[in-house]
N, C-alpha and C positions, 0 to 999 in steps of 0.2 A: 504493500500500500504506500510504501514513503516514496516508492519512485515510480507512483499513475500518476499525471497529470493532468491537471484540468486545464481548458483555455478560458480562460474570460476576459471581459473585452476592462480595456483600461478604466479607468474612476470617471474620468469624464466622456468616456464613450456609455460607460454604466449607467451614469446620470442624464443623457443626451436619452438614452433608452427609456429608462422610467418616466421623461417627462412628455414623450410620446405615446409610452403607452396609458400613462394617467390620463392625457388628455384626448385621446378616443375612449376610453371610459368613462369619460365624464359625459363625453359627447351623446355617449352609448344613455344614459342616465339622462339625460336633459331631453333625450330625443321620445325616453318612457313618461320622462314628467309632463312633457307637452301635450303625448297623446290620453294621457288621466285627464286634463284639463280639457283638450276638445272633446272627446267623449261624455265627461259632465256636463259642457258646456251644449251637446248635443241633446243628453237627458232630460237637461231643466229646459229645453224649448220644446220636449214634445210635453213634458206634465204641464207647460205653462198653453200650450197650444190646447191637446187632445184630454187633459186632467182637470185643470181647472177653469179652464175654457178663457184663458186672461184676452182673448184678442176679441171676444163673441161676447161678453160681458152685457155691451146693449142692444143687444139684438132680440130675438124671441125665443123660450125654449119653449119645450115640450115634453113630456115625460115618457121613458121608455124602461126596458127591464135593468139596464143598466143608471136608473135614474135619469134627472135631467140632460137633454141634451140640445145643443142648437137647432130651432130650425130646419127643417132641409136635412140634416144629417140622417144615418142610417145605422142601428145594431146591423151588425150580420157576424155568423160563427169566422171562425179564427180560417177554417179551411174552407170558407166561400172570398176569401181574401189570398189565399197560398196554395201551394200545394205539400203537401204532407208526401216528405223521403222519404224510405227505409236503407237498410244498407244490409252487407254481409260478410263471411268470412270465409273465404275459401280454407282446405281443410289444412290445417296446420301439418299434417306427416306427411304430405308432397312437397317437396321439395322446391319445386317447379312453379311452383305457385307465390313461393316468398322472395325476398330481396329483387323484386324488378327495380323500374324505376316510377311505379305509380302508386303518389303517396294514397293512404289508409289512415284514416282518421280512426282512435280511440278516445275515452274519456282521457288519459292521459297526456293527449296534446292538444286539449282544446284549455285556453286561462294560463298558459304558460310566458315567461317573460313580458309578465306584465300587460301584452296586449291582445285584444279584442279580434288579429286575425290568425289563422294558424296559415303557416308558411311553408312548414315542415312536419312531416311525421315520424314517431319513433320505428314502426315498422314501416316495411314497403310489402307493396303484390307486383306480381306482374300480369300481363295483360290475359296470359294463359289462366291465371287464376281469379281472374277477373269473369271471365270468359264461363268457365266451371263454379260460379258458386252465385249465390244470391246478388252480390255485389256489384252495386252500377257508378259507373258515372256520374258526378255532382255538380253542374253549372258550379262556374265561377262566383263567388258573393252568395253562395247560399247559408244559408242561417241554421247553424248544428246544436242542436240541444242533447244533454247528456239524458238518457233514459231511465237507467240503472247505474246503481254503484255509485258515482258523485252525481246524483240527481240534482239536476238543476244550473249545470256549470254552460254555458255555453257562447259561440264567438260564428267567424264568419272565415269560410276558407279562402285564401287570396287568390285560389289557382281552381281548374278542375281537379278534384281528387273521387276516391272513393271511400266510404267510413263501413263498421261495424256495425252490428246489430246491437248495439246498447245505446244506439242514438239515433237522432231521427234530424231529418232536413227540414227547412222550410223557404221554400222560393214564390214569391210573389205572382199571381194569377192577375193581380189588380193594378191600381195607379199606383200603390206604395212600391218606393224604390226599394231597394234590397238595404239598405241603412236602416228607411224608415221598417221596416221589416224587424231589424235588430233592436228598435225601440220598441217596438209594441211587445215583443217578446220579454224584455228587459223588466217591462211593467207588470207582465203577466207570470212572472219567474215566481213568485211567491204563492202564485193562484194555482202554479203546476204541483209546488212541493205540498201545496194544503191535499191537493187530489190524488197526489201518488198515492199506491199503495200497496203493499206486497208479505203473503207470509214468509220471506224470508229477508227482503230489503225491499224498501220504496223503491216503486218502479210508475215512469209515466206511462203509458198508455193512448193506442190511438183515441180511446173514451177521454179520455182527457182534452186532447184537442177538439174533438167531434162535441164537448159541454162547454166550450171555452167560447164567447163571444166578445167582436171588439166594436168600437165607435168607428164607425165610416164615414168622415166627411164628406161633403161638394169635392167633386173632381179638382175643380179648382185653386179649394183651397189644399188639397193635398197635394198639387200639381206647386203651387207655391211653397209647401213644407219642404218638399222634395230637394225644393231647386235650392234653399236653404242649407240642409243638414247634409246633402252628398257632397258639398265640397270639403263637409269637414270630415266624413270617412273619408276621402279622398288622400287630405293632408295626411291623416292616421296610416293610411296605407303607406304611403311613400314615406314617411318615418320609419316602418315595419321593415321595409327595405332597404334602407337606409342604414340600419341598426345591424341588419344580417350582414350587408355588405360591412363595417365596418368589423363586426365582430371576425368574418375572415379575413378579412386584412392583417387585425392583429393577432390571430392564433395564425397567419403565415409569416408574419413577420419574428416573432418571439424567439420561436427556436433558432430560427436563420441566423437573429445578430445575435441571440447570447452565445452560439457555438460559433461564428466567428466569421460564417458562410459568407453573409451579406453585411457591408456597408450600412450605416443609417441613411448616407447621403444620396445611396442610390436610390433610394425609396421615397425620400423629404418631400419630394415634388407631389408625387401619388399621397404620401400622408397628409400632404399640406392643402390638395386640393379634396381629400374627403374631410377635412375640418373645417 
């Protein structure tokens, strides 16, 4: 052992290091705090819009099963607004059917790193096993609620993928965008966990969706919400990307310059313009 050697890079190449890599993790952190604040900030204009009715205040209501409501508006169930996904699992002892390159949604990657889209998943299918098992295709921006197991956890995929059977899709039949989709959901997440129910763990149920009704605005005025709240998933997305990119930049860069591979100043440029 007294005569292995380590390389490490000099004191102030060490320190040139740390303060590159602090400052993509910070970056990393600031990119998670802004999408908590748009997404709040997307929350409080549908409870202020479609909850407490702040913009329709003097207009006329009417009463409906959901209590008062504007004028003109309309109850209708959850699934005369969406369509209602299922997913599957092709069999785990084929081989052939795991590690493609087509991510598979479980409970376990949806509410991860802080944000509202999943980007990635811990397993993969491939298409063969896609092909063979329940399992389809999920539009882009579709809205995954966990079914079973962490009942209740759910987010929006940023890519087509495919998910498991302990969760369910929901994609827009209606004028609500695929955002506003995630808000009505958001509101209704406590109304899921009151209806779960299961002798061995809570589990939601398509009865769940099929008892669930929401508030359906004038086309117009959801036509206005829309044009509203989708640029702030928008921002949120490209943060989400933002963050992924950054995080491999700096799990490629790490090993490079502490083993002695690479320069920092061949990279400065590329670091300096993802900062």
């Amino acid at each position: 052992m007294e005569n292995f050697l380590i390389r490490t890079p000099d004191p102030k190449q060490a320190n040139d290091i740390a303060g590159v890599l602090s400052a993509i993790d910070d970056k990393i952190e600031n990119n998670l705090a802004m999408n908590q604040t748009l997404e709040e900030m997307a929350m409080a204009l549908y409870k202020h819009w479609f909850v407490d009715f702040g913009p329709f205040q003097d207009g006329e209501f009417v009463d409906s099963e959901l209590g008062p409501i504007p004028k003109g508006w309309e109850v209708k169930g959850i699934l005369e607004v969406a369509d209602l996904l299922s997913g599957g699992t092709p069999k785990t002892r084929v081989s052939e059917y795991w590690g493609g390159n087509l991510n598979w949604v479980s409970a376990k990657d949806i509410g991860n790193e802080g944000t509202i889209y999943i980007s990635e998943t811990e397993k993969k299918i491939s298409y063969l096993g896609l092909n063979n098992s329940s399992a389809k295709i999920l539009p882009e921006n579709t809205v995954i609620v966990v079914a079973r197991g962490s009942v209740g956890k759910f987010g929006i995929i940023s890519s087509p993928m495919a998910m498991n059977q302990s969760c369910y899709g929901l994609y827009s039949t209606s004028e609500f965008s695929q955002g506003t989709i995630y808000l009505i959901i958001s509101n209704l997440i406590e109304e899921f966990k009151r209806k779960s129910y299961g002798s061995v763990f809570d589990t939601i149920t398509t009865s769940t969706f099929k008892t669930t009704s929401v508030i359906y605005p004038q086309e117009k005025i959801i036509f206005y919400f829309n044009q509203i709240v989708d640029p702030l998933f928008k921002m949120i997305r490209s943060k989400v990307t933002e963050n992924i990119m950054l995080s491999d930049l700096r799990d490629t860069l790490l090993p490079k310059l502490i083993s002695g591979e690479v320069r920092l100043k061949e990279f400065r440029e590329e670091v300096e313009s993802a900062l």
